[in-house]
C-alpha positions in Angstrom: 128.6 80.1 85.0 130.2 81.5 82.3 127.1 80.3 79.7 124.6 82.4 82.3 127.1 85.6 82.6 127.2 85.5 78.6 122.9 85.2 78.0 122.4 87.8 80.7 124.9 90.2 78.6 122.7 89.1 75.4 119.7 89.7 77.4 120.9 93.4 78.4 122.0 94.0 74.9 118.6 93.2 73.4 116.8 95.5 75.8 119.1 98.3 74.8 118.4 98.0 71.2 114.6 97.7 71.8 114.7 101.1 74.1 116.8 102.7 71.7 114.2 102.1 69.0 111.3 102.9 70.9 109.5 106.2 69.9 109.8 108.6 73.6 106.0 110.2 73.3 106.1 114.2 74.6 103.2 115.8 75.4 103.3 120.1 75.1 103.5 121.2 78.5 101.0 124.2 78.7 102.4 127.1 80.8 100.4 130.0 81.3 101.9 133.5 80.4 103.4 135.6 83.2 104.6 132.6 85.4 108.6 132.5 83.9 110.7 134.7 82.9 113.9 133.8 80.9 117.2 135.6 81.7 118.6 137.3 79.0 122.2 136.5 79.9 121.9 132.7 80.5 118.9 131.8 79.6 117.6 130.3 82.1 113.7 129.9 83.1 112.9 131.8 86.1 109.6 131.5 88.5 108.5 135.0 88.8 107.6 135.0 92.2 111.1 134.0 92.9 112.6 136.6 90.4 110.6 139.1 92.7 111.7 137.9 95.8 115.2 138.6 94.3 114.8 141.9 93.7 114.6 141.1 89.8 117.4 139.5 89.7 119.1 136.1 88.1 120.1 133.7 90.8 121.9 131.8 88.6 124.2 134.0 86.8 123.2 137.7 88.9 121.8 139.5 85.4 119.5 142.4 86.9 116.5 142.3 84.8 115.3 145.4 83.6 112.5 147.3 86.4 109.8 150.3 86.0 110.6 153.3 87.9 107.7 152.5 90.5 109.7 149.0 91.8 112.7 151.3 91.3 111.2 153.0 94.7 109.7 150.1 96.1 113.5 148.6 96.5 115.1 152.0 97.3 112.3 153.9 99.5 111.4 153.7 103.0 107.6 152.2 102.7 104.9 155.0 101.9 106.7 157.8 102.0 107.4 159.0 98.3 105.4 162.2 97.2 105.6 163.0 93.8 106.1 166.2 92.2 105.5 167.9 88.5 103.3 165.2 87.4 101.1 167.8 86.0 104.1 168.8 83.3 103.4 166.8 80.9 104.7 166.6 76.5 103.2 168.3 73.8 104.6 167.9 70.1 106.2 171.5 69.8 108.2 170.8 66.8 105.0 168.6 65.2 106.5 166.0 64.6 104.1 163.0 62.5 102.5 160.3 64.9 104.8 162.0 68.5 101.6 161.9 70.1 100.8 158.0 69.3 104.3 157.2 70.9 103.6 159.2 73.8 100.2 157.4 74.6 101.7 154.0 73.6 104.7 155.2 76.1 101.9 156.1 79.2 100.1 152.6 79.1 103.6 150.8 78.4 104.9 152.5 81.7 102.0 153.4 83.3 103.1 157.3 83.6 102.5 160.1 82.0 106.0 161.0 81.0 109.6 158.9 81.2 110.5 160.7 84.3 109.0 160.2 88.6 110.0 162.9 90.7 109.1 163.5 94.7 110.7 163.1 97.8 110.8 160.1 99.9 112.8 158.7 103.1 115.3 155.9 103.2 116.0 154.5 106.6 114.3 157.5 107.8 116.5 160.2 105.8 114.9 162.1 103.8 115.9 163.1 100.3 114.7 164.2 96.6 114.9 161.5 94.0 114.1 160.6 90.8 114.0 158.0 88.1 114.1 157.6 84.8 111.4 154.6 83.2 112.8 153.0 79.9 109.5 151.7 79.4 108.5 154.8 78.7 110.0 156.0 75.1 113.1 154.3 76.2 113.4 156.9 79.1 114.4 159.4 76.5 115.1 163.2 77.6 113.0 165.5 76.1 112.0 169.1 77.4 109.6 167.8 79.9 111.8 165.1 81.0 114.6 168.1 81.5 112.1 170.4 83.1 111.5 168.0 85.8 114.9 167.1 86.4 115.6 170.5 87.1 113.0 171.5 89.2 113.6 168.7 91.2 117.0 169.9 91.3 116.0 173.3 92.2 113.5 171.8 95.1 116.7 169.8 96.7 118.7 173.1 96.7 115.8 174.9 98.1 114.8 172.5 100.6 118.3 171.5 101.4 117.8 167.9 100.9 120.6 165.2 98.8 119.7 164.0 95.8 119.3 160.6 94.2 118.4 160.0 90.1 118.4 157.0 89.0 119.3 157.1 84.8 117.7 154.3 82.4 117.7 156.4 78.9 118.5 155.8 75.1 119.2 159.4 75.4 117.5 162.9 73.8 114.5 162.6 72.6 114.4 162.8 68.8 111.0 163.9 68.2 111.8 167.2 69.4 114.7 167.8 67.9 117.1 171.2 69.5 114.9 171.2 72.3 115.8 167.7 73.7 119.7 168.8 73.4 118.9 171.9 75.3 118.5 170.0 78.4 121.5 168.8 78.5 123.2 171.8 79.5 119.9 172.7 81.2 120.3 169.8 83.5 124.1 170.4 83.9 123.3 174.0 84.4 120.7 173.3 87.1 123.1 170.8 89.5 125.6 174.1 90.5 122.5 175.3 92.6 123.9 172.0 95.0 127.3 172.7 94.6 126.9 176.2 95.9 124.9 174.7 99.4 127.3 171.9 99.6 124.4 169.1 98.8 125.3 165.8 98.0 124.4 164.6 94.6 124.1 160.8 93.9 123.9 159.5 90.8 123.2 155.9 89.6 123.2 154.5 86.3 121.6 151.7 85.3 120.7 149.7 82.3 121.0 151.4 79.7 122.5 154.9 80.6 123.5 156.3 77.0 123.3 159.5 74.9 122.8 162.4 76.5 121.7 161.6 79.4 125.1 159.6 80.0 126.5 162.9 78.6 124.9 165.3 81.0 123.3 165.0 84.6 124.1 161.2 84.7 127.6 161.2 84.9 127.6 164.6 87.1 127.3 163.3 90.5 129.4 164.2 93.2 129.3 160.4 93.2 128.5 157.8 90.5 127.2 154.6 91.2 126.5 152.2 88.5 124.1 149.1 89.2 125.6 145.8 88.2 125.1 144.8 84.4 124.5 148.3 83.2 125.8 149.5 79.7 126.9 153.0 80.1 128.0 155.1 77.2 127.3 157.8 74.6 127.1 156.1 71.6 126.7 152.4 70.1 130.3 150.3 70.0 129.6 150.2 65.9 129.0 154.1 65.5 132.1 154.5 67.9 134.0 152.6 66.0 132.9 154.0 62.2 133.0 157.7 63.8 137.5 157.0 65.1 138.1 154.1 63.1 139.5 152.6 65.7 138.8 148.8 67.3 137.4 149.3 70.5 138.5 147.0 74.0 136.2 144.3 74.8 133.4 145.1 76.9 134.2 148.9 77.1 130.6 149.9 77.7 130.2 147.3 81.1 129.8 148.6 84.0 133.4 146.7 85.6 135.2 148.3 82.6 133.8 152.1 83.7 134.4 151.4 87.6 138.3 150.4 86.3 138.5 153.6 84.0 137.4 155.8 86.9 133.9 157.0 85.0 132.2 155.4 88.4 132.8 155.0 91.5 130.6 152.3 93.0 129.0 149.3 91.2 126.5 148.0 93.2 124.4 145.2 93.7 120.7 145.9 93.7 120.0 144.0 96.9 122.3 146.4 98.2 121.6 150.0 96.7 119.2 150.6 99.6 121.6 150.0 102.3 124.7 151.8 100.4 122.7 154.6 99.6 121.5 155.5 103.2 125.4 155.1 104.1 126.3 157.6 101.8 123.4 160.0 102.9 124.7 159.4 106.4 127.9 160.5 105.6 127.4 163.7 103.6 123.7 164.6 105.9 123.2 168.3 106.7 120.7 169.7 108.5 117.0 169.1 106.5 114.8 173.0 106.9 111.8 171.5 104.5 
């Protein structure tokens, strides 16, 4: 028994060695393009259809991919019932800045807009509000005169029309190209959102990723309440610049969303499943009579 148990161990032995040596033959696997996606934070390889289904987002580790303003409505907007406004405003290159106009036709088929900034009105679980959105695939959602104009007409048509208001940020900031007039809006903007304190209109504002510069410094963070969305970077400058400008080290993960909810700089962070649903709770609560 013993001389059997000892040949089959040989025998074992000798297959291991000859599978160990044998060359394992791969063969390219050819995906087409659009099918995954891969999740910046983990990694992982995502069916597309399933990343939609999920509101672009991870299942595995809940990163929220960046969206396009018009999804942006599709998840937050009662179906058919956005109408946009100012689309005819549109940028010029005031200050002539070299190749301005390249980036801003580069930016309209990128985002599929004519500017970084949707306005309109639209409904959600029947309510009806102003909102807006900023598109970072559009110049990186960067402020610039037009951008301001149209947040503060939109402004302007809430207070008129007594309706809340919802903007949704996504911005690297002012826009360089034009210079003084992209840091006008800021107080522009800020200006404009006392026409809703004075009626008592409810202001939301929610922040997503990336909410920086001044758009993080002005109307963004001037909501009677701020939301951020989960995995948003909020903040006014880069950690480095930060960091050269006090000389100081900075906590870990100062510019995460958890890190502003715990600081106080927002109120909320939300889920993007859930936005819709905690949205119409908080235009429930602060509702006043709609004379559009």
């Amino acid at each position: 028994m013993n001389h059997l148990l000892d040949e089959r161990k040989r025998r074992l032995s000798q297959f291991h060695e000859i599978i160990k040596k044998r060359p394992i033959e791969t063969r390219p696997v050819d995906i087409p393009d659009g099918v995954f996606s891969q999740c910046e934070q983990c990694n992982s390889a995502i069916y597309n259809k399933d990343l939609e289904h999920n509101y672009e987002v991870c299942p595995y580790c809940s990163y929220h991919f960046k969206i396009n303003a018009v999804k942006r409505l599709k998840y937050t907007l009662d179906e058919d019932t956005f109408k946009p406004l100012f689309e005819n405003i549109t940028s010029k290159n005031p200050l002539g800045m070299p190749e301005y106009e390249e980036k801003l036709d580069k930016g309209m088929r990128m985002a599929k807009m004519n500017e970084a900034f949707l306005a309109g009105t639209g409904k959600i679980d029947g309510q009806k509000l102003a909102i807006g959105v900023l598109d970072s695939y559009f110049m990186m959602g960067s402020m610039g005169s037009v951008v301001g104009e149209r947040i503060t007409r939109l402004i302007e048509h809430a207070a008129k029309h007594n309706l809340p208001l919802v903007i949704f940020s996504a911005s690297g900031g002012a826009r360089m190209q034009e210079g003084i007039l992209s840091l006008m809006q800021m107080a522009k903007t800020s200006g404009a959102l006392n026409l809703l304190d004075q009626k008592g209109l409810v202001y939301i504002s929610v922040m997503t990723n990336p909410t920086t510069g001044g758009v993080a410094a002005s109307f963004a963070s001037l909501g009677d309440i701020n939301i951020a969305e989960k995995s948003s970077l909020i903040g006014f400058a880069g950690a480095r610049v930060i960091k050269q400008t006090i000389g100081q080290d900075l906590p870990a993960g100062f510019q995460t969303d958890a890190f502003q909810l715990q600081k106080g700089q927002v109120d909320l962070v939300v889920l993007r499943s859930q936005l819709k649903k905690t949205l119409s709770t908080l235009l429930k609560l602060h509702a006043k009579k709609v004379t559009s």
